[in-house]
N, C-alpha and C positions, 0 to 999 in steps of 0.2 A: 341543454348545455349545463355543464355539471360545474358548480363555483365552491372552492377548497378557501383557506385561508392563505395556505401555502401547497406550491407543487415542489414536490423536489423529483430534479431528473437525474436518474444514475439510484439505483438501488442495493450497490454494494457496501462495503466497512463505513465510509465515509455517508453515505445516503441514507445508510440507517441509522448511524451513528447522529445524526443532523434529525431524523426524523423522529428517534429518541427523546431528545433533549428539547426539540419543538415543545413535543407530547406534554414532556416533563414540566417546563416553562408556561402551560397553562393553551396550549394554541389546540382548538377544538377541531380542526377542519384540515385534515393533512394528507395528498395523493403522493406516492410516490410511484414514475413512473422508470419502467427499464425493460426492456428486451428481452431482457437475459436473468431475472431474477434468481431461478436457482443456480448461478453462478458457476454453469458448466464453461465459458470463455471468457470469464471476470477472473478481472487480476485480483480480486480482493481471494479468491477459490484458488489462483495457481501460483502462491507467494511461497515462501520456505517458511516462514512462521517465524521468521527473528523478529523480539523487539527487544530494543536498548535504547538505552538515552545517553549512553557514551558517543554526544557528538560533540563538533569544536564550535558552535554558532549558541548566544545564547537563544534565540527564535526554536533553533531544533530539539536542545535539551530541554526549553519548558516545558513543550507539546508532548514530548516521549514521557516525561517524567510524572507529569499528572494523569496521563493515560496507564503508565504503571502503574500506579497508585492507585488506580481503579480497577486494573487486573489483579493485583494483589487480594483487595477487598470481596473478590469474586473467584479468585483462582480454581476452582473445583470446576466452576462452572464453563470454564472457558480453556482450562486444559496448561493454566499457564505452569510452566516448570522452570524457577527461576533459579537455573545453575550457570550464569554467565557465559559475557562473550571472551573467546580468547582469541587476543587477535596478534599475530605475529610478526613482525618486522623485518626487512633490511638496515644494511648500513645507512643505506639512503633517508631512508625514513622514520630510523630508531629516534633521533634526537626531536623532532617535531616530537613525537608522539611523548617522551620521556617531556617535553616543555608545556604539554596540554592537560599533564595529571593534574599538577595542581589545581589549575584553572575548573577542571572539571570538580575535584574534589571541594572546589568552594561549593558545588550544587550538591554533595552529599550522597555523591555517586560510587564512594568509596574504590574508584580505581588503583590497582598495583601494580607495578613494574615488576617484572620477573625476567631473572637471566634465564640460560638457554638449559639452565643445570635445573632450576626452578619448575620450568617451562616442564620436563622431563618427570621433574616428581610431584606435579600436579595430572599429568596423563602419561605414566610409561607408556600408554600405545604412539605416544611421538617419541621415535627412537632414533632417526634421521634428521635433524637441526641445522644441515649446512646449510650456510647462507643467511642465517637466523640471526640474529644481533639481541636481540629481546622479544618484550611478548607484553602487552597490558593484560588484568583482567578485571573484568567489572562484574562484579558477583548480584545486581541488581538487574543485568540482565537476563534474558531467557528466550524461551519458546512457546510460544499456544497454539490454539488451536483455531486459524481466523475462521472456519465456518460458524465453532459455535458463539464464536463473538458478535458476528452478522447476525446470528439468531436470538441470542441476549437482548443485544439493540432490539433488534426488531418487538422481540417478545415485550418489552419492557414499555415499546412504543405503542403496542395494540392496548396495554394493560393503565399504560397512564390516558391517552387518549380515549377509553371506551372504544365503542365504534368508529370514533372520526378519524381513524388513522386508514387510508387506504392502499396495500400494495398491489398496483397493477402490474401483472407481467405482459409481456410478447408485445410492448406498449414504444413504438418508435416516434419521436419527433421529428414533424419537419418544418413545425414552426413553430418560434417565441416572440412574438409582439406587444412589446410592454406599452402600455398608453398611461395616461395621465394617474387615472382611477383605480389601473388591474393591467395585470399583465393576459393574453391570452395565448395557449400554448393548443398549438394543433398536433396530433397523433396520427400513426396509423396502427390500427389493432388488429395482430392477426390470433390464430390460434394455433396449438403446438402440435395437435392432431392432425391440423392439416395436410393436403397430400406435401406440402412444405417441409412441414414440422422441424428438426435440430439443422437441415442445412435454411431455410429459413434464416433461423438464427444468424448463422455463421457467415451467408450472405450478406445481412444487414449491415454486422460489425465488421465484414473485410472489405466488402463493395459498395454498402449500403442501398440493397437491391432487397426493397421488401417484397413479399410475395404477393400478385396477383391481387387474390381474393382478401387482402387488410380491409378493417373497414376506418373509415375515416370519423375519426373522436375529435369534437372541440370542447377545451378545458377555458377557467379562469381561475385566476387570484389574483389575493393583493400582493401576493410577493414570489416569487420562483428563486430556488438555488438548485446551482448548474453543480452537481456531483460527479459529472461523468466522465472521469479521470482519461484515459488513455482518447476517448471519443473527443472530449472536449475541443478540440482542432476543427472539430464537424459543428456541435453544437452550439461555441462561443458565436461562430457567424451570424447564428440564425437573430440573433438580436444587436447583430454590427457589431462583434470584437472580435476581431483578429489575433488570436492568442498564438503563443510561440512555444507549442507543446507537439510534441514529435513523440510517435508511437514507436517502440522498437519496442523488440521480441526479446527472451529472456529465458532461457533452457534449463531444466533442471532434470537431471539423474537422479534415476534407485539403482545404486549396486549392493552387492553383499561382497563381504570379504569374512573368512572364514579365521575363527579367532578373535573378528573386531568385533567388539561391542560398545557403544561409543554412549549407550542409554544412562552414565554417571556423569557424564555432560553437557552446556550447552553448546554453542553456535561457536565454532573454530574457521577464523580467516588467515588464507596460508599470505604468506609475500605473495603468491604467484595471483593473485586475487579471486583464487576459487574459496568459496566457502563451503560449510558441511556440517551438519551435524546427526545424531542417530535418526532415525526411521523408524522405530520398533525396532530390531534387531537388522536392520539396513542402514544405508548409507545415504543422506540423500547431501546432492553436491549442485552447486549453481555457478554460474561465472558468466560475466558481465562482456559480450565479445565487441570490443571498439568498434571493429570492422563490421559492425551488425547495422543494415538497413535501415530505414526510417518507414513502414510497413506495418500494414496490420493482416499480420500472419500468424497462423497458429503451428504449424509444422514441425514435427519434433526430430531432429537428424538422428538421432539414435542412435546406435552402439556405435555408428563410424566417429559421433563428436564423442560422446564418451571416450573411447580410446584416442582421442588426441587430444582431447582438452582435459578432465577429468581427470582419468587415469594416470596422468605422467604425473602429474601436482600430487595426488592423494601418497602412491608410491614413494614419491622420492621423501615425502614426511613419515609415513606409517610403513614400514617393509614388511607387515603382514597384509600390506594393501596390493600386493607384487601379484599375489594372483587371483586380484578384487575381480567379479564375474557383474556384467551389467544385467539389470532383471527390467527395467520400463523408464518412461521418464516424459515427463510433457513439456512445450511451452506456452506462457503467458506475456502479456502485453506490459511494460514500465511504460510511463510516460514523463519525457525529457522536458524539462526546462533550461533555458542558458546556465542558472546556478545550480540545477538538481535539489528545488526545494518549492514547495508546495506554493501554490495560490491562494490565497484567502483576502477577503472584500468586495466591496460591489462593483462590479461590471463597471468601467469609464463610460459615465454621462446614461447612466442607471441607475433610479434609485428602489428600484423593487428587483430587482436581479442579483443575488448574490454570487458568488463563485466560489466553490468549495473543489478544488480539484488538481491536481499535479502532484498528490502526495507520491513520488517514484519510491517504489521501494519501502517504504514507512507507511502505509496506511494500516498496515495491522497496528503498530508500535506509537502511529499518533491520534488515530482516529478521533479516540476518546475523547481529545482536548478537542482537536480541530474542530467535530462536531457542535461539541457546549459553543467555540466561538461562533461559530455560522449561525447557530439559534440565537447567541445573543445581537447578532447585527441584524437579523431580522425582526427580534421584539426589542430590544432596545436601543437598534441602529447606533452601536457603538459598543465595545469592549467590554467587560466588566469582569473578566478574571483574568486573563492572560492576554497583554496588548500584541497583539497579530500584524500590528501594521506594517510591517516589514517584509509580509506574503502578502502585500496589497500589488494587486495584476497589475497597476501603472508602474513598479519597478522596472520593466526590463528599459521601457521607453524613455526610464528618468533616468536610466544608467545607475541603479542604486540596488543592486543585486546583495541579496543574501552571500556574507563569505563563508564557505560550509569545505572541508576539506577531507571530513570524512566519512564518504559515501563508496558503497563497495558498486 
């Protein structure tokens, strides 16, 4: 039986990003275990690459903005291109957003209000504005690239740990028993070759039906943190917490439109709440469907959703988007909380379990921070740069939810 100092489960932005900062903080002994390590059905692999720290909560602005700060300091490496979010408004909505500049500009965020005239001589390719009232933009924000950020982390984590950093892949849990002294965490281990192999995978994280021939791993430490974001609903159980995180799906388009080229921009959100920004010399477009399941599915609708969802939003903004042609498109897993804001603290009536996981939407864009706090609760069982207590998982139960307003 193999004993770590720390396991972290979930091996994606967040699990490295944790296994990093562990490394970093001096902790010699670190497994990190996940299924799916090369991130072929990980949300951290199927996100659009936006981070900003133009939120309205301060919890969400500090975590974005120190994670910035560290893509800034590495930008080559991680692909970040910080050309801003432009985000577009109705009537409905123009005055909140025109009442949060300030607020936000106290954080040094340097947001701008732009009319629809603005709006236009900041992108001639938006030449369609009805329905438009205004537009902020925050020139702090941008796009990266979250694989090679998962690889940063990790790299960084093998390099400060020496040897004692371990990433296991094809590595499923079905059990976390914390005891007085060490937690022990039970696996099943298969391999990617086998006659299994990528459906394997795909079975675990949609039915949780591992293959046959796993073999059975027992782990310990003095401390586990739960990274495993959308899974988490599966996981939290296994050590008695019933967490209130709902898996929905999350579709994203590549088209091309002929004329557009959108590569002197960042991350554009219309009213309609489809977002988009370039691809290389493509389009890539996402939009959050209410009516979307509670499911863990991967299925991607494909040109039928593009021409009804996509396509009328991009058009009615850009009219050289009129005869935009769809090329591929995937989906990936968000995972829902009552306030659509991450989890961070220890497990209720835990004190070697921590919980790193519900970042929906934002784990590219917070990781950074999220991760240093999780390392710091697990070596110094308490805060020490960015107080997080307000993603402490007894919220939903305390009725004391994060107020967050904008979240695409």
């Amino acid at each position: 039986m193999d004993r770590f100092d720390v396991i972290v489960l979930g091996g994606g932005l967040l699990g490295s990003s944790v296994a990093m900062h562990l490394a970093q903080r001096g902790v010699k002994s670190i497994a990190v275990l996940d299924v799916d390590l090369g991130g072929r059905y990980s949300s951290s692999e199927l996100n659009a690459g936006g981070v900003r720290a133009t939120w309205r909560s301060e919890m969400n602005v500090a975590l974005s903005l120190a994670s910035i700060e560290f893509y800034e300091s590495v930008r080559d490496e991680v692909g970040f291109d910080q050309k801003g979010y432009l985000w577009l408004y109705d009537d409905e909505r123009w005055s909140a957003a025109c009442d949060a500049i300030k607020w936000q500009n106290q954080h040094g965020l340097g947001v701008r209000a732009l009319t629809p005239d603005q709006v236009q001589q900041h992108c001639p390719l938006l030449d369609q504005l009805d329905g438009v009232a205004g537009a902020t933009f925050s020139p702090r924000d941008g796009l990266l690239n979250p694989n090679l950020v998962k690889e940063l982390y990790r790299a960084r984590a093998r390099a400060a740990a020496g040897g004692g950093v371990r990433f296991e892949n094809y590595s499923y849990v079905v059990a976390v028993d914390p005891e007085p002294d060490k937690v022990t965490v039970r696996a099943l281990k298969f391999q990617e070759f086998s006659p299994a192999g990528d459906q394997a995978i795909k079975a675990i994280l949609c039915d949780a039906m591992p293959p046959d021939e796993a073999a059975a791993v027992k782990l310990t430490a003095d401390m586990v943190v739960n990274c495993t974001g959308a899974w988490a609903r599966r996981t939290a159980p296994l050590y008695g917490h019933v967490v209130p995180v709902r898996p929905v799906r999350r579709q994203i388009a590549i088209a091309h439109a002929r004329d557009v080229d959108l590569r002197p921009y960042g991350m554009f959100v219309d009213t309609s709440g489809v977002y988009f920004h370039r691809e290389s010399t493509h389009i890539l477009a996402g939009f959050a469907d209410p009516d979307e399941p509670d499911e863990y599915r991967f299925k991607y609708d494909g040109e039928r959703w593009f021409e009804e969802t996509i396509w009328p939003a991009l058009a009615s903004r850009i009219s050289r988007c009129g005869q935009m042609k769809h090329r591929s498109g995937w989906s990936g897993l968000y995972e829902y909380t009552p306030d659509l804001c991450g989890v961070l603290g220890f497990a209720p009536g835990h004190d070697r379990v921590v919980e790193a996981f519900a970042f929906t939407g934002r784990g590219a864009m917070q990781s950074w921070a999220a991760g240093r706090a999780a390392a710091e609760l697990v070596t110094a069982r308490r805060y020490e740069t960015i107080d997080c207590t307000p993603l402490r998982p007894t919220r939903f139960a305390d009725g004391e939810l994060v107020q967050e307003s904008l979240s695409i």
